[in-house]
C-alpha positions, 0 to 999 in steps of 0.5 A, a space after each residue: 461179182 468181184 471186182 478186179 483191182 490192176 495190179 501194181 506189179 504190172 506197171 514194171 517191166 516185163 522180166 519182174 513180173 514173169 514166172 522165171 523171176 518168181 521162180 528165182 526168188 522162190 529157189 535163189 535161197 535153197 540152190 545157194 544153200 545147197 551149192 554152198 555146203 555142196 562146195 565147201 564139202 568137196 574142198 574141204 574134203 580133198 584138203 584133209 585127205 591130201 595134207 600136202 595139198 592143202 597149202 593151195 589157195 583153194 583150200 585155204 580158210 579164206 576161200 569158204 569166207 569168199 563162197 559164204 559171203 556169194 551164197 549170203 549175197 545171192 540169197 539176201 538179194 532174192 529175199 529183198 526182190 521178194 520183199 519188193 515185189 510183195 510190197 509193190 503188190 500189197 493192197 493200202 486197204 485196211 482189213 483186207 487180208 485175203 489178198 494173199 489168197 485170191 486167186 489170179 490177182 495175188 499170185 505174185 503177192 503170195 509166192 513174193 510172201 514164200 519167197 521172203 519166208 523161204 529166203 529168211 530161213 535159208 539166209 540164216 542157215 548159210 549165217 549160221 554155215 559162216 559162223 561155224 567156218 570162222 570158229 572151226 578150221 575146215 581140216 584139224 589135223 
């Protein structure tokens, strides 16, 4: 029979170690991503429709920055939360790679492993959005 190791995680407090917050580091990344690119869309599109009114301040360049940079934010925190749960529950022994996979120990260990991955691809995504607003105008006439 398989001993059980306690598990690391469970000495934080009770919010860190729920599924609500596996769950916000698994979606953190592709809800920013999607609420960033839906945003922009919808303001970018009313700009260039209503030439008139794209003097607002909610069409201005300046504020795709601002929606890049909380998208940026929000996932770069979930993905560092990832990071921390998945080191606060990785196992110092050498060679002992079936951690991720075990069942009921590693639970939190292999979603923190999704989340980082999860959370890397989608970072990048929202960097390369940031990237193609400040070199391309939302509205050219």
């Amino acid at each position: 029979m398989k001993e059980s190791r306690p598990d690391p995680i469970r000495r934080s407090p009770a919010f860190f170690n729920s599924s609500v917050f596996l769950a916000f580091i698994l979606a953190a990344g592709p809800l920013a991503w999607s609420l960033d690119l839906l945003v922009k869309f919808v303001l970018a599109s009313n700009a260039c429709e209503n030439p008139s009114r794209a003097n607002e301040w909610i069409f201005d360049p300046s504020s795709f920055t601002i929606i890049d940079i909380v998208a940026i934010a929000v996932t770069a925190l979930a993905t560092w939360q990832a990071y921390q749960t998945w080191n606060a529950t990785t196992t110092r022994q050498p060679g002992h790679f079936h951690t991720v996979t075990e069942v009921g120990e590693g639970r939190q260990h292999f979603l923190a492993l999704w989340g980082m991955m999860i959370g890397a691809m989608f970072l990048s995504a929202i960097v390369f959005s940031f990237i193609v607003n400040l070199a391309i105008p939302p509205c050219t006439s």
